[in-house]
C-alpha positions in Angstrom: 159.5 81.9 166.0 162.2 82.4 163.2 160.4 79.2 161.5 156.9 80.7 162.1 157.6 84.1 160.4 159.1 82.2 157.5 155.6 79.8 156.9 153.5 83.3 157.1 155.9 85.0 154.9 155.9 82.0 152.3 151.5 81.7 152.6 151.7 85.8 152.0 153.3 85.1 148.7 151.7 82.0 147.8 148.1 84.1 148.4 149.4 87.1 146.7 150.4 84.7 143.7 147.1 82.8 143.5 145.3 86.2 143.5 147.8 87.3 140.3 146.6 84.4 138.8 143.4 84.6 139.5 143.1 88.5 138.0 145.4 87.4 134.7 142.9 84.4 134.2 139.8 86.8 134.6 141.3 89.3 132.6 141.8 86.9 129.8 138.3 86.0 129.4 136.9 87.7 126.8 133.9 90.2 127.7 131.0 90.3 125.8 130.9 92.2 123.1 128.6 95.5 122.0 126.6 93.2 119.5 126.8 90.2 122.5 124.8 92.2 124.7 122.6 93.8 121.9 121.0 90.4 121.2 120.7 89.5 124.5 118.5 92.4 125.0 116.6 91.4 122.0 115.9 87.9 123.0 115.3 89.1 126.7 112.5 91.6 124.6 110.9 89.3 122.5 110.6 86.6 125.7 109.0 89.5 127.7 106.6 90.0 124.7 105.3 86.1 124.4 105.2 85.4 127.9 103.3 89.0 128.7 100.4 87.6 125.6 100.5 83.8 126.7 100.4 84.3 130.7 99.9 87.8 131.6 96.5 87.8 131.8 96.2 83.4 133.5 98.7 84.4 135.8 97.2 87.5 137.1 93.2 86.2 137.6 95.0 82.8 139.6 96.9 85.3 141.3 93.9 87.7 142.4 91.8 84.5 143.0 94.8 83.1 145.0 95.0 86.8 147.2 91.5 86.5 147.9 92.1 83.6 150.4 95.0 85.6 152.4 95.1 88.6 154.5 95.5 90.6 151.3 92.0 89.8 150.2 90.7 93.6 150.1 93.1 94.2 146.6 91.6 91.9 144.6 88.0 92.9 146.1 88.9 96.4 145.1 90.3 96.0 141.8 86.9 93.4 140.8 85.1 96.7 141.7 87.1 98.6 139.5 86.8 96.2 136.7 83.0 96.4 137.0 83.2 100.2 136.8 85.7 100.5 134.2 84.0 97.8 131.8 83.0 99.7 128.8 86.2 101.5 128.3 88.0 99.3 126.1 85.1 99.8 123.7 85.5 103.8 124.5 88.8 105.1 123.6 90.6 102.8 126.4 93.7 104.5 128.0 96.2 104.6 125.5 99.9 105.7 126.7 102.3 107.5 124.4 105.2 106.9 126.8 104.5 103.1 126.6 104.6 102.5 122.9 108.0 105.2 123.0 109.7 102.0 125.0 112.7 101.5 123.8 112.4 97.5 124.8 110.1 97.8 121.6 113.3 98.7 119.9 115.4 95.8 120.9 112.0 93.8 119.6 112.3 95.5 116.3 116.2 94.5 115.9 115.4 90.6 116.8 113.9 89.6 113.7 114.1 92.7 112.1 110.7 94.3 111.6 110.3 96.8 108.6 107.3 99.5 107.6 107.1 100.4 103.8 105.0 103.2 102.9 103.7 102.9 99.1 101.0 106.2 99.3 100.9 108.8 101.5 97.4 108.4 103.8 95.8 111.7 104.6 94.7 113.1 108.0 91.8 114.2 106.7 90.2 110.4 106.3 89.9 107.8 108.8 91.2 104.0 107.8 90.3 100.6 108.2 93.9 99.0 107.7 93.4 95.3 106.5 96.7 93.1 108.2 97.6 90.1 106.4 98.3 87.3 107.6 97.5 86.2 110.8 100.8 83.8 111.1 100.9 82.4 114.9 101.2 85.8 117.1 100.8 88.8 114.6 103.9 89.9 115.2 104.4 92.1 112.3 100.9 93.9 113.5 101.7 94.7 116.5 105.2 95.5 116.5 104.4 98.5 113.4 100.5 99.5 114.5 101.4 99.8 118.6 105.0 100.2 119.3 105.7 102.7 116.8 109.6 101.4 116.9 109.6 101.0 113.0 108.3 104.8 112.5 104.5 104.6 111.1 104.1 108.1 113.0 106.7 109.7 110.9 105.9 107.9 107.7 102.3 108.7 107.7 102.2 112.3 109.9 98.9 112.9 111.1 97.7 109.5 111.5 97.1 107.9 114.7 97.1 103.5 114.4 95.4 101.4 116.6 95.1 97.3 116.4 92.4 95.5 117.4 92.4 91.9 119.4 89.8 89.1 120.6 87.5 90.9 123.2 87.8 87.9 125.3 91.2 89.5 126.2 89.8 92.7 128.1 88.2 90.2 130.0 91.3 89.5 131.5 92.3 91.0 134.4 95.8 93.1 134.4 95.8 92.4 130.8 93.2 94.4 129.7 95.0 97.6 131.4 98.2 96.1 129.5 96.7 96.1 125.9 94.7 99.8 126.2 97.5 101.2 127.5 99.5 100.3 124.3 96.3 101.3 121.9 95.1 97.2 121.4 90.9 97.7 121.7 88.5 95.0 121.1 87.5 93.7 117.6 83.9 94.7 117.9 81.6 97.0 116.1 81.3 99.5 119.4 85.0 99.9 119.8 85.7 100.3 116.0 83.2 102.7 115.8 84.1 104.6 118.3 87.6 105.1 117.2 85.8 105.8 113.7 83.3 108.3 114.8 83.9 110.0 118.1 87.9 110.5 117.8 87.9 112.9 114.8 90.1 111.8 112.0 93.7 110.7 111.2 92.5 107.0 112.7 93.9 103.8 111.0 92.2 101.0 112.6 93.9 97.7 111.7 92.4 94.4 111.7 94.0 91.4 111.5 90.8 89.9 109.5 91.9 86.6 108.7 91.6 86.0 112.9 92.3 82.7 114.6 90.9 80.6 111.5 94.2 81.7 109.1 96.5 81.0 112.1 95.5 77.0 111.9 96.7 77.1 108.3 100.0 79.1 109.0 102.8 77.3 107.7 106.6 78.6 105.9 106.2 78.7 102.1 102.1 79.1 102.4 100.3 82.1 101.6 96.7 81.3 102.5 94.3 83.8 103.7 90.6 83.8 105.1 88.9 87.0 103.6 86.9 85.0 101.0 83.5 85.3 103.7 85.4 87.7 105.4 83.0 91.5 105.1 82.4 93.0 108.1 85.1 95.4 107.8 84.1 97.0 104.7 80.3 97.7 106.0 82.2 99.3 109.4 84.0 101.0 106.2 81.1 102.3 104.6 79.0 103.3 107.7 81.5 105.7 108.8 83.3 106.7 105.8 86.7 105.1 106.5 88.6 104.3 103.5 90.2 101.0 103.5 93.9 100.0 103.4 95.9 96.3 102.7 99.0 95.7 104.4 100.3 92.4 103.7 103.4 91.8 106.5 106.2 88.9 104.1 107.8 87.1 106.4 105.1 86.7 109.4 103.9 82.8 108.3 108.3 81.8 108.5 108.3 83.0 112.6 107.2 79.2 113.6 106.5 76.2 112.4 103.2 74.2 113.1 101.6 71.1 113.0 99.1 71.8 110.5 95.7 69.3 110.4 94.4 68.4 107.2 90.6 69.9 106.8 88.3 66.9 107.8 90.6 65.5 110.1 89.6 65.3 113.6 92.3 67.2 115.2 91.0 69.9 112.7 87.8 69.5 113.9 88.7 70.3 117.6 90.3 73.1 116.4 87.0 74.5 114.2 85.0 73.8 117.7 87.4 75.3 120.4 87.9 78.2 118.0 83.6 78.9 117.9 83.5 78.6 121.8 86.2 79.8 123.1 87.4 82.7 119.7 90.7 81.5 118.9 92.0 78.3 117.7 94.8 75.9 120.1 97.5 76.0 117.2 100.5 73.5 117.9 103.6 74.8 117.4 106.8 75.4 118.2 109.9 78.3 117.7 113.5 78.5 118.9 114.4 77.7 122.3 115.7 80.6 124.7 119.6 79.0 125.1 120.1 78.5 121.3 118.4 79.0 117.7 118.7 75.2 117.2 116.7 74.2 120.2 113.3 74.0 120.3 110.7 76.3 122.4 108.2 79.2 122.2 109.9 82.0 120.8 110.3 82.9 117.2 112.7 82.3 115.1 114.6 85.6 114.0 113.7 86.1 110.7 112.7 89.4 108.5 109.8 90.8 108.8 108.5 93.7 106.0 105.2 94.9 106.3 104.2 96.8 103.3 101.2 99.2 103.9 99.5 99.6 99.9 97.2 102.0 98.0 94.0 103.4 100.4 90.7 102.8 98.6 88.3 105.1 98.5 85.1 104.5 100.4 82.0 106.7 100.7 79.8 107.0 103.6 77.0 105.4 103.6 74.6 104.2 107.1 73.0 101.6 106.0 75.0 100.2 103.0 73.5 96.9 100.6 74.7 94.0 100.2 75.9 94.6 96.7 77.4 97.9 97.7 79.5 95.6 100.3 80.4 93.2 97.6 81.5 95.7 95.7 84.1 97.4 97.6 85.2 94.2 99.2 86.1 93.1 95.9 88.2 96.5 95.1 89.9 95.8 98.5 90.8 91.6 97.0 91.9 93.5 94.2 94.1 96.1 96.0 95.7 93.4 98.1 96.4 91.2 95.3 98.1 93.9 93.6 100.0 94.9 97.0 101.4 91.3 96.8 102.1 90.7 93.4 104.5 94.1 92.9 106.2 93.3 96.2 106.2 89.7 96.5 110.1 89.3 95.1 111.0 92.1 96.8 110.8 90.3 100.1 111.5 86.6 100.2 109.5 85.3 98.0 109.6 83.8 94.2 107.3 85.5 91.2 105.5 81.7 91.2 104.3 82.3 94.2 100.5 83.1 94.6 98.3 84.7 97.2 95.6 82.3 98.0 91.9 83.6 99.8 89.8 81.4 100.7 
């Protein structure tokens, strides 16, 4: 007995040992730091963001396609009804949510790269704007992270003025993702949406329109500034019908987020491109970013660098309904001449070298 109470006694101290050892070894491990778990939350952001704009909207028609073959077939009967009721709405004011673009995950998606708003004229609420966004790059980040989230302040910058972005209509096609982008003030890049936000929402709008569209994101590349605006003059006859004076924004740092295999023009991997991009409204751009474990892999997401979208001089537009084509020339040449101005007084400011030159093609 005497031997068994001495082999408990000496296993009691041997487990209360190991457990000491085991607490002094956790204890020793460093915990993560406040600026540790600050990026992680801004990584976890930004992945949310891609994979919400590359599979949201995929995922969610295979899914309701999927549901209609199970017992759970009357949801996605329903909600095809409610698509086919709700169809013009995105081209009607959509269902924008205040409390959605207050997020503060939009915050943490600021602080990744970091994004930045600079204000160079005050805009008045008395006018309606077409904002022009420059460039494209791969995902617009710089467009959507100051024109929806509101995280880098255009609210209190410009008081009065209410933004909205426009995106490929094909995307409100979509299902789930179509309630996603109204509900964040995304509408479709036509003229009924545009000028419905122009003419039946009062004014203090600023529309902004990523004009250079999927053709500039084929020749995104680091150390390029080209953009497609040459052609490009639907937006200032939208500007002149309603009256809505137009404003450049040119966002440094957007074309350095990834790097892509860019096809020389006449190639026939360009080609492919030019033809998916007619058919289908946006161009299959091969790319690549950092990887989710470490900067120096490779994988979707950006790579953290500075973004600072500069929002430059409104120019003046009258209102005329049915404006000529010389009138449209005209103030689509004062809005070149804005933009190049907008780049050239800020361009060393923000990354880049007084040799370097804005390109439009």
């Amino acid at each position: 007995m005497k031997t068994i109470i001495a082999a408990c006694s000496q296993n009691l101290s041997g487990s209360r040992a190991s457990i000491q050892t085991a607490l002094r070894t956790l204890l020793a491990v460093p915990w993560p730091s406040q600026r540790d778990i600050g990026s992680a939350l801004q990584l976890l952001a930004v992945l949310q963001w891609v994979l919400s704009f590359l599979l949201l909207g995929t995922v969610s028609l295979l899914l309701l396609i999927y549901l209609l073959f199970t017992s759970l077939w009357l949801i996605p009967v329903l909600y095809l009804a409610w698509i086919i009721f709700d169809w013009d709405t995105p081209e009607k004011g959509g269902r924008r949510l205040s409390c959605l673009r207050r997020w503060t995950v939009w915050k943490h998606f600021r602080d990744y790269f970091p994004v930045k708003l600079v204000k160079t004229h005050d805009l008045s609420p008395s006018h309606n704007y077409i904002i022009g966004s420059h460039p494209h790059g791969i995902l617009c980040v710089g467009a959507f992270c100051n024109f929806i989230t509101g995280s880098t302040g255009f609210e209190e910058l410009f008081p009065g003025i209410r933004s909205f972005l426009t995106t490929l209509a094909g995307n409100f096609r979509l299902p789930v993702f179509r309630e996603y982008l109204m509900s964040g003030g995304l509408f479709p890049v036509t003229r009924r949406a545009i000028g419905y936000l122009l003419s039946q929402k009062g004014t203090g709008n600023a529309v902004a329109i990523v004009i250079g569209g999927a053709a500039e994101s084929l020749s995104c590349r680091p150390g390029v500034t080209t953009l497609i605006l040459k052609n490009r003059k639907g937006f200032v006859r939208m500007a002149l019908r309603h009256g809505a004076f137009l404003v450049p924004s040119f966002s440094f740092g957007e074309n350095d987020l990834f790097r892509q295999v860019v096809f020389e023009e006449g190639s026939w991997m360009r080609s492919i491109q030019r033809r998916f991009q007619k058919m289908m409204g946006f161009a299959p751009c091969l790319f690549y970013g950092r990887g989710l474990t470490s900067c120096r892999s490779r994988g979707f997401l950006p790579y953290a660098r500075p973004i600072t979208t500069v929002v430059g001089e409104p120019v003046a537009v009258p209102k005329v309904e049915n404006p000529s084509w010389e009138l449209v020339d005209r103030y689509h040449e004062l809005y070149i001449n804005a933009l190049l101005k907008l780049f050239n007084e800020n361009k060393t400011k923000y990354g880049l070298s007084e040799s370097d030159e804005l390109l439009i093609l």
